[in-house]
C-alpha positions as CSV (number, residue, x, y, z in Angstrom):
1,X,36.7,-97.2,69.0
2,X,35.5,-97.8,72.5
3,X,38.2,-100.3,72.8
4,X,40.6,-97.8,72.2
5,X,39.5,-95.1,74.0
6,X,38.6,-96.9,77.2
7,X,42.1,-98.9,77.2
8,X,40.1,-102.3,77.7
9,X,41.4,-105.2,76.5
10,X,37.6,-106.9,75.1
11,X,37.4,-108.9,71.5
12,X,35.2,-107.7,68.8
13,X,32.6,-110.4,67.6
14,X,31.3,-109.4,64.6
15,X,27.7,-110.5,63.9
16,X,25.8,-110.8,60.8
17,X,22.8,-108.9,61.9
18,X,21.4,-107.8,64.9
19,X,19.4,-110.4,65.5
20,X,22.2,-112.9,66.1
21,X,23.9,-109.9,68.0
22,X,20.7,-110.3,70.8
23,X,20.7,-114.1,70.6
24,X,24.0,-114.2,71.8
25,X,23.7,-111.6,74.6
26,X,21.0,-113.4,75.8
27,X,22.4,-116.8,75.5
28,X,25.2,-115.6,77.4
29,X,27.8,-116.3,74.5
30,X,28.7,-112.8,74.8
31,X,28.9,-110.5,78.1
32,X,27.9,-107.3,76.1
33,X,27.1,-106.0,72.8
34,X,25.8,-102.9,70.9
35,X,22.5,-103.6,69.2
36,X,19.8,-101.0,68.0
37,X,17.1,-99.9,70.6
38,X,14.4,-101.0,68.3
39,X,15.4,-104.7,68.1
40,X,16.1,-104.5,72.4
41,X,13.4,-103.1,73.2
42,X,10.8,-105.6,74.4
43,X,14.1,-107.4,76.2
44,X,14.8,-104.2,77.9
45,X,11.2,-104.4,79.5
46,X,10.8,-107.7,79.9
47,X,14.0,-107.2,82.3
48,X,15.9,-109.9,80.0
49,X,19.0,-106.8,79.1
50,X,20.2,-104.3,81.1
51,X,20.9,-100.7,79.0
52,X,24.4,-99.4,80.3
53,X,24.5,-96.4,77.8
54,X,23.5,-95.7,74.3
55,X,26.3,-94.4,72.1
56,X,24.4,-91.3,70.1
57,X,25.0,-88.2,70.9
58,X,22.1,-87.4,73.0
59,X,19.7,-89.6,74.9
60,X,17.2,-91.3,73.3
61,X,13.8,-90.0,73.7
62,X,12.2,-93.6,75.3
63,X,14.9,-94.1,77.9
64,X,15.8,-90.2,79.4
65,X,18.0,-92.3,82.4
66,X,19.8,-93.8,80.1
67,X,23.0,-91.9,79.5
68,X,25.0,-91.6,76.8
69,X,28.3,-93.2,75.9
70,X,30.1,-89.3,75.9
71,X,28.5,-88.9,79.5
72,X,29.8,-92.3,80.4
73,X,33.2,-90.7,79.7
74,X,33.7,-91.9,76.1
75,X,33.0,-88.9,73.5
76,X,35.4,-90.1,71.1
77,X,33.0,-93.5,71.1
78,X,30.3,-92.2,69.9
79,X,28.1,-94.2,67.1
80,X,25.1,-93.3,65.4
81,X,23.3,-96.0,62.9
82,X,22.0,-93.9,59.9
83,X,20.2,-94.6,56.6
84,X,21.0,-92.0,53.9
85,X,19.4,-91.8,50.0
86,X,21.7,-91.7,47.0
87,X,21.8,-91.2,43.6
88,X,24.5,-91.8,40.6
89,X,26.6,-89.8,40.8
90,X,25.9,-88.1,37.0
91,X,22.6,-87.5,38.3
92,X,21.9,-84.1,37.4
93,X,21.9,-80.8,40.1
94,X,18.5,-79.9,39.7
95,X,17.0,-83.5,39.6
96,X,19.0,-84.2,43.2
97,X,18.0,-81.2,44.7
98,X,14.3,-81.8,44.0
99,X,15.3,-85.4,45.3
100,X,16.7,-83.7,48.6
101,X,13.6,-81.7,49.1
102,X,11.1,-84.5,49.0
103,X,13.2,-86.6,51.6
104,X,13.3,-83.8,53.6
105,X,9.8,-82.6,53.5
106,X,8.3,-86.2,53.9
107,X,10.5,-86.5,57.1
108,X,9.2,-83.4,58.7
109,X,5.1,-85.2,58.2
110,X,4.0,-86.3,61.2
111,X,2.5,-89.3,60.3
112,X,6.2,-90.0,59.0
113,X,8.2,-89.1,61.9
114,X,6.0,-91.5,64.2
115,X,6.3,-94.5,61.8
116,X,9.7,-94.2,62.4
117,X,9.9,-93.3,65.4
118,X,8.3,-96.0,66.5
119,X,11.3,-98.1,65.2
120,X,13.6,-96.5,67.5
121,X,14.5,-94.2,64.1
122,X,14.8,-90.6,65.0
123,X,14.8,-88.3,61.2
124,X,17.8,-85.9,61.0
125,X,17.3,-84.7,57.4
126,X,20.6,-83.9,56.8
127,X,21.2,-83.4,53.3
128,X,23.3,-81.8,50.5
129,X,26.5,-80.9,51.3
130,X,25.8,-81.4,55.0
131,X,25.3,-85.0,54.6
132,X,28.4,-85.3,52.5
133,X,30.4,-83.4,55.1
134,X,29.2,-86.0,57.5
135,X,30.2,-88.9,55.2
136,X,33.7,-87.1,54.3
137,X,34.2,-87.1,58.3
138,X,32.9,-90.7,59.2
139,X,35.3,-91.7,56.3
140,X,38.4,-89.9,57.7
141,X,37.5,-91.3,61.5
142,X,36.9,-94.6,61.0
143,X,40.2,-94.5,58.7
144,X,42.2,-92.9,61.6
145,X,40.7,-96.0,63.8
146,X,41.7,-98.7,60.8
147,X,45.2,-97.1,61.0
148,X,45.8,-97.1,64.2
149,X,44.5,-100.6,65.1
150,X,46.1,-101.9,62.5
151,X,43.5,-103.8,60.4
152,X,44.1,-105.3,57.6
153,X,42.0,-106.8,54.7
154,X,42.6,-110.6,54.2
């Protein structure tokens, strides 16, 4: 997407992981990548990587300077790594709902929120038909990017 958006002619190197993602940037196989805060962090302080932006919407709470990738100029770039809990899909209303609840009632306990935040996760909650909406539009997006770059399966 950021590719696209910023007209810049770069090649996309897929890694499996992102711990081969940070080898390579700091082996210098790479000039930059996009890797999750949590797995830079002690590189960012060490002074080993350089943050240039973080693609979420807003900034993230342990770097304020830092701005994002919409700030940078690049709204349409924006990525955000998510986790998300599902069911089968025959699972019944009620049974999901309750489901739904828990997950979002454990995320709101404090001791919760700062195990995870601690990871460089930040809980949304979203849930229901919100979440679904989100999926249905992360679907139709990264489609419209497939399409128009042309990629094919082999």
């Amino acid at each position: 997407m950021l590719k696209r958006v910023a007209k810049v002619d770069m090649t996309f190197v897929p890694f499996p992981g992102n711990a081969p993602t940070v080898n390579a940037i700091l082996g210098a196989h790479v000039t930059s990548a996009v890797a999750n805060y949590a797995d830079l962090v002690e590189h960012l302080k060490a002074g080993k990587l350089r943050a240039l932006a973080t693609f979420t919407p807003a900034r993230v709470e342990p770097l304020p300077e830092l701005p994002t990738i919409a700030e940078s100029g690049y709204k349409e770039s924006e990525y955000v790594t998510w986790f998300g809990m599902f069911a089968p899909a025959k699972t019944p209303k009620e049974a999901a709902s309750q489901f739904s609840g828990w997950f979002a009632a454990a995320l709101q306990v404090p001791e919760v929120r700062t195990k995870l935040i601690v990871q460089g996760l930040y809980p949304v909650g979203t849930c229901g038909a919100d979440f679904a909406n989100y999926l249905r539009k992360q679907y139709d997006d990264y489609g419209s990017v497939i399409r128009e770059a042309n990629i094919k399966a082999e």
